[in-house]
C-alpha positions as MATLAB code, in Angstrom:
seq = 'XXXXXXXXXXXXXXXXXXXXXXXXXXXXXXXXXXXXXXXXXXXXXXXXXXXXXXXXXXXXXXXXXXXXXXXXXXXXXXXXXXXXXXXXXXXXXXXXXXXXXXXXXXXXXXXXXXXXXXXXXXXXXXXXXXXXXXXXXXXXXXXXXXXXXXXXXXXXXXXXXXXXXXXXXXXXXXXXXXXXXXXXXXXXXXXXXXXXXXXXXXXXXXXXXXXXXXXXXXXXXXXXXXXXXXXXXXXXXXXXXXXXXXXXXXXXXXXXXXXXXXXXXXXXXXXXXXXXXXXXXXXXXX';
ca = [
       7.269   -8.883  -11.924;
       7.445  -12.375  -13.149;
       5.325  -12.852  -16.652;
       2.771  -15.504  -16.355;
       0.046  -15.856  -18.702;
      -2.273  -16.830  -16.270;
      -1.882  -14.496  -13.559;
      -2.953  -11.345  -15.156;
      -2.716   -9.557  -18.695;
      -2.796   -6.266  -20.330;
      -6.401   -5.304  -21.187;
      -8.333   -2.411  -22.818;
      -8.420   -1.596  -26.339;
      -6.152    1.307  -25.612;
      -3.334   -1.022  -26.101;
      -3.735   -0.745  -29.871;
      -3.795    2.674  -29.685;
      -0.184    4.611  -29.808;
       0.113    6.869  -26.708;
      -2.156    5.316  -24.274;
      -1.058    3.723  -21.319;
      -1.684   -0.233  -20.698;
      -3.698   -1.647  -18.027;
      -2.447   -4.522  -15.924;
      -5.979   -6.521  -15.370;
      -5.441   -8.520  -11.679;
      -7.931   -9.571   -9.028;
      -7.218   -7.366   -6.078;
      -4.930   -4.391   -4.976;
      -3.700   -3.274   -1.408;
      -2.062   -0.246   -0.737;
      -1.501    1.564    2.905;
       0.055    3.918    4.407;
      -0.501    6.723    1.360;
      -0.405    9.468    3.838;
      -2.564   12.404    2.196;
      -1.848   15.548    3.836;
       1.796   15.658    4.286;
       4.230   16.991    2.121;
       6.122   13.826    2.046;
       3.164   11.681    0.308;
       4.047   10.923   -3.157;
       0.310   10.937   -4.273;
       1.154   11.530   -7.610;
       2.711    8.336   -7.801;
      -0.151    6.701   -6.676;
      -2.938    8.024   -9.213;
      -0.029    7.280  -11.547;
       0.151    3.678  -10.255;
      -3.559    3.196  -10.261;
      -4.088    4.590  -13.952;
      -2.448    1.583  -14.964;
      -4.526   -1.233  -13.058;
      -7.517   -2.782  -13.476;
      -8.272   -4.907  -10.394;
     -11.977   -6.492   -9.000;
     -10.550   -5.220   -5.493;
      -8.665   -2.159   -4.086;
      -7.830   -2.377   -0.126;
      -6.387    0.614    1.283;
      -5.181   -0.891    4.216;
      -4.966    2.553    6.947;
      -3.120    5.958    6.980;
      -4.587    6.191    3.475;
      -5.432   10.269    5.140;
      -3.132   11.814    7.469;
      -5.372   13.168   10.079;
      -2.441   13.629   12.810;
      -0.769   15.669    9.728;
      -3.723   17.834    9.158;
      -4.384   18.837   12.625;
      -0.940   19.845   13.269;
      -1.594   22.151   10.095;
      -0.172   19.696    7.379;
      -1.777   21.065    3.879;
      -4.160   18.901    1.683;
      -3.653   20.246   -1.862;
      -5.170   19.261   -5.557;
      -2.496   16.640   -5.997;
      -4.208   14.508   -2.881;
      -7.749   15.182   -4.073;
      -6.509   13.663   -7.049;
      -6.218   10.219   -5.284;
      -9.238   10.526   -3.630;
     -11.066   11.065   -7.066;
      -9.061    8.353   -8.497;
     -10.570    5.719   -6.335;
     -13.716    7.156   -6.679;
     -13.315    6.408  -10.898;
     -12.245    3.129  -10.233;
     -15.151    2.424   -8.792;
     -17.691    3.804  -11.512;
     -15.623    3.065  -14.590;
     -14.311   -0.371  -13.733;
     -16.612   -1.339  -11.033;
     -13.942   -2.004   -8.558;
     -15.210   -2.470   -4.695;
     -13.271   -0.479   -2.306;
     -12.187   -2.098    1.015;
     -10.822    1.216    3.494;
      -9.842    0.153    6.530;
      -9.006    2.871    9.435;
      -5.416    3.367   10.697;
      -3.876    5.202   13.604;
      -3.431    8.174   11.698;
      -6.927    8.432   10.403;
      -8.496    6.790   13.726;
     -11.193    9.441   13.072;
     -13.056    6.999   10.702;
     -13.238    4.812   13.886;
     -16.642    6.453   15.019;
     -18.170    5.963   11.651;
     -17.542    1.901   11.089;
     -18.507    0.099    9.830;
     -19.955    2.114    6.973;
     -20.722    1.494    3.267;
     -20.928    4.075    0.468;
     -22.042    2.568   -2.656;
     -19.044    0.547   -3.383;
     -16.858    2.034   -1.125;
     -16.718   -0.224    2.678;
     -14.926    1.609    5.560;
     -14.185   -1.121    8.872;
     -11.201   -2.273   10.735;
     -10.547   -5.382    9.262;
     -10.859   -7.812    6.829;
     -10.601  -11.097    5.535;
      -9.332  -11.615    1.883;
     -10.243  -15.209    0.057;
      -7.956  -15.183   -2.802;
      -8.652  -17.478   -5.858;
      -7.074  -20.485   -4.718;
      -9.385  -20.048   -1.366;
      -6.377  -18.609    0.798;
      -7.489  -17.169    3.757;
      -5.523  -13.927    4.592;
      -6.353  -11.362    7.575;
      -5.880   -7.873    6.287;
      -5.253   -4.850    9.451;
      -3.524   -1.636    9.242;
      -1.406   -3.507   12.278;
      -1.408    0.033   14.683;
      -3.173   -2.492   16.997;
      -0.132   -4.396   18.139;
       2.434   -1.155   18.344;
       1.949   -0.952   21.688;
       3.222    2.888   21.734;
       0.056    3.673   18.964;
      -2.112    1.334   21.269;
      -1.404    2.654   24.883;
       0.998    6.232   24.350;
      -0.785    8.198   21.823;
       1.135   11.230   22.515;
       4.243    9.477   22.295;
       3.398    7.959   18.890;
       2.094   11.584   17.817;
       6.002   12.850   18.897;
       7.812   10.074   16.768;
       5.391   11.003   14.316;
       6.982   14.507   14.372;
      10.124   13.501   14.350;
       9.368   11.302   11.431;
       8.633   14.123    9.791;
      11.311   15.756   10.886;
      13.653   13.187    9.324;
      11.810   12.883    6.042;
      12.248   16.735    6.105;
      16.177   16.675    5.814;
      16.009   14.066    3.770;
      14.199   16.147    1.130;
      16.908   18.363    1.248;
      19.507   16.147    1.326;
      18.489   13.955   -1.837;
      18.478   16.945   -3.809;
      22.090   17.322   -2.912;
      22.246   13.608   -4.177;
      19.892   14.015   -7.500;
      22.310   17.146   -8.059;
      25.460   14.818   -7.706;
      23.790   12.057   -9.917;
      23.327    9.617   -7.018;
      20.220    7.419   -6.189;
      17.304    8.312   -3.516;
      18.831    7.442    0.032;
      16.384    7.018    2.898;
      17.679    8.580    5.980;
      14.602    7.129    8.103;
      15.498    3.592    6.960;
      19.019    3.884    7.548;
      18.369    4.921   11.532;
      15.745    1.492   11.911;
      18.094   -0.392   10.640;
      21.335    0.922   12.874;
      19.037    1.187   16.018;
      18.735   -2.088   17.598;
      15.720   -1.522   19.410;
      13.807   -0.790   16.045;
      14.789   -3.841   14.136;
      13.755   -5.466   17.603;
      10.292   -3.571   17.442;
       9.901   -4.623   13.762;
      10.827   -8.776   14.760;
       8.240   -8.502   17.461;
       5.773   -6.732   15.202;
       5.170   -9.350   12.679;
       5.485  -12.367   15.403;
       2.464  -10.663   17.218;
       0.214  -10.628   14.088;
       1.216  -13.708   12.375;
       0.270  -15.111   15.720;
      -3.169  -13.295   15.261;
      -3.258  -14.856   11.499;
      -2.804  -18.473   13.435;
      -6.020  -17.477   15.828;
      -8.303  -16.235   13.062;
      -7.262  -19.685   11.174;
      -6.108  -17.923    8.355;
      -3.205  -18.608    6.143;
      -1.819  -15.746    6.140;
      -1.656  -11.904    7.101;
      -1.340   -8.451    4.738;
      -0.419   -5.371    7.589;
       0.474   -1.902    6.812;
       1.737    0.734    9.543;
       5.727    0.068    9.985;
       6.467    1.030    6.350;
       8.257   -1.760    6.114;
       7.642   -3.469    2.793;
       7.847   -7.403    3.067;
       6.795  -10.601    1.732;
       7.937  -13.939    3.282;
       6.671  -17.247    4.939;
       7.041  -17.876    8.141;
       6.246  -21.553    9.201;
       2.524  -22.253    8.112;
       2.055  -18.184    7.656;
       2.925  -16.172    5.188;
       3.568  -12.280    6.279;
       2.897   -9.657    3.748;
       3.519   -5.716    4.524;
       2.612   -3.625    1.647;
       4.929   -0.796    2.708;
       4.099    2.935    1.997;
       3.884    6.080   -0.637;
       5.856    8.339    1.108;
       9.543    6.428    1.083;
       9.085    2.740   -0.339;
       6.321    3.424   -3.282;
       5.054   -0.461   -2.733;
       2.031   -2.266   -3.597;
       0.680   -5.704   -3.016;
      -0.805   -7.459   -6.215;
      -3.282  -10.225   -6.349;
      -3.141  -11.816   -9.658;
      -5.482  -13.278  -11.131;
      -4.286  -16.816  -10.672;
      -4.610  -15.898   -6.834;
      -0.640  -15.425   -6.314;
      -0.070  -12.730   -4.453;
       3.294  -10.207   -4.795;
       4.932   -7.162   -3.658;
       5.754   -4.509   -6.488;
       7.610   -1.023   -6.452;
       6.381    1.255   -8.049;
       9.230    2.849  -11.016;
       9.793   -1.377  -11.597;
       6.085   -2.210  -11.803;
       5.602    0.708  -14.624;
       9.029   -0.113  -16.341;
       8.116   -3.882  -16.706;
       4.114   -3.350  -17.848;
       5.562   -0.720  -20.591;
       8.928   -2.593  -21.610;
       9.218   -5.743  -19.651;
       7.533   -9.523  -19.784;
       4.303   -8.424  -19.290;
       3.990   -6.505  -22.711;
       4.669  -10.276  -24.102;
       1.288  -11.585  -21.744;
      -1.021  -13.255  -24.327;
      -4.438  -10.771  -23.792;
      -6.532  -13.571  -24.316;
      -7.193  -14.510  -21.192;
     -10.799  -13.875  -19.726;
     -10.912  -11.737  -16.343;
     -12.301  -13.893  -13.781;
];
């Protein structure tokens, strides 16, 4: 992360205290594609990624519960509650409003929206103003995968074999942690040898940057491929915020309305050693 004094600072008087963890203060958070309910979710990351921001807004932009998971007899255990209750804080100690917006894997929500609990809003999509007035469309994205759209069942199987993937992969990174070597993503490594995946991708974030042209926005922030990216195309600029159960990414608003794309381990290793321990906390929240 880039230190700027005027896109966000460390806040809280915990930072004076030895042993308590700094806050990153910023405008607005999205996260998708969390995936509570499978094995494979690295929730624990996430409540540790959220312990250490303090935002005005948190989207969860779909998949945030995996329903598909759970009915094929996935297992939701105290270290996804832990998210859930997480969010729930956020909302009563810091005030933050909650944006959830449905995915394909928790389409349930779908008969319920839109809906509004306290500060918690469940719909389908959303538009995001940022502070220099940028427009930016904000949709899980399921909507134009045309498999997740028109062939459920077919989406459910590459779901499986998703799983299945991520499932030697487990087994094979400990092999890897064992021989000292860095996380490898199987999964990754098969979208990016199979041409008609980096094909599906390409034609992925044409169809919704087209939608971000027809809503007259500036830009677009998707979910669903976990495929983490942040670039300008023409007069749009795509953003993908990725997933917790391979890429551990994040979108950031700051509070000077930029927005960016952080990773998890870097994100913590720069607030507690990096530039941003040098941000002057002096600056009001807006």
């Amino acid at each position: 992360m880039e230190s700027n004094s005027s896109a966000g600072h460390i806040t809280g008087p915990e930072n004076n205290k030895p042993g308590k963890r700094p806050k990153y203060s910023c405008r607005t958070v999205f996260l998708s594609d969390i995936h509570l309910g499978t094995p494979d979710s690295k929730a624990d990351e996430v409540v540790e990624f959220l312990k250490h921001i303090r935002c005005q807004k948190l989207v969860l932009n779909g998949d945030i519960v995996d329903g598909w998971a759970l009915k094929r007899g996935g297992r939701w255990t105290s270290r996804h509650s832990r998210v859930i209750r997480k969010i729930i804080k956020l909302t009563e100690q810091d005030g933050t409003e909650v944006i959830y917006l449905r995915g394909n894997h928790d389409d349930i929500l779908e008969r319920f929206l839109p809906l509004a609990i306290g500060r918690i809003r469940l719909c389908k999509e959303h538009i995001h103003i940022t502070a220099t007035e940028t427009r930016y469309l904000v949709v899980h994205g399921d909507g134009f995968d045309s498999v997740s759209t028109h062939h459920q069942w077919l989406a459910v199987l590459g779901s499986v074999g998703y799983d299945f993937l991520l499932q030697i992969n487990r087994f094979y990174n400990h092999y890897r942690a064992w021989r000292g070597k860095e996380y490898f993503s199987l999964s990754k490594h098969v979208k990016a040898k199979v041409k008609s995946a980096v094909c599906f991708v390409d034609r992925y974030e044409e169809l919704l940057q087209n939608l971000a042209r027809q809503r007259k926005c500036d830009g677009i922030i998707c979910g669903h491929i976990h495929t983490p990216e942040d670039k300008q195309v023409g007069c749009i600029h795509y953003l993908n915020s990725g997933d917790w159960v391979e890429s551990l990414t994040a979108i950031i608003e700051h509070h000077d309305g930029r927005l960016e794309l952080v990773r998890h381990a870097e994100f913590l290793a720069s607030l507690r050693h990096g530039p941003l321990t040098a941000i002057r906390p002096d600056h009001a929240v807006s």
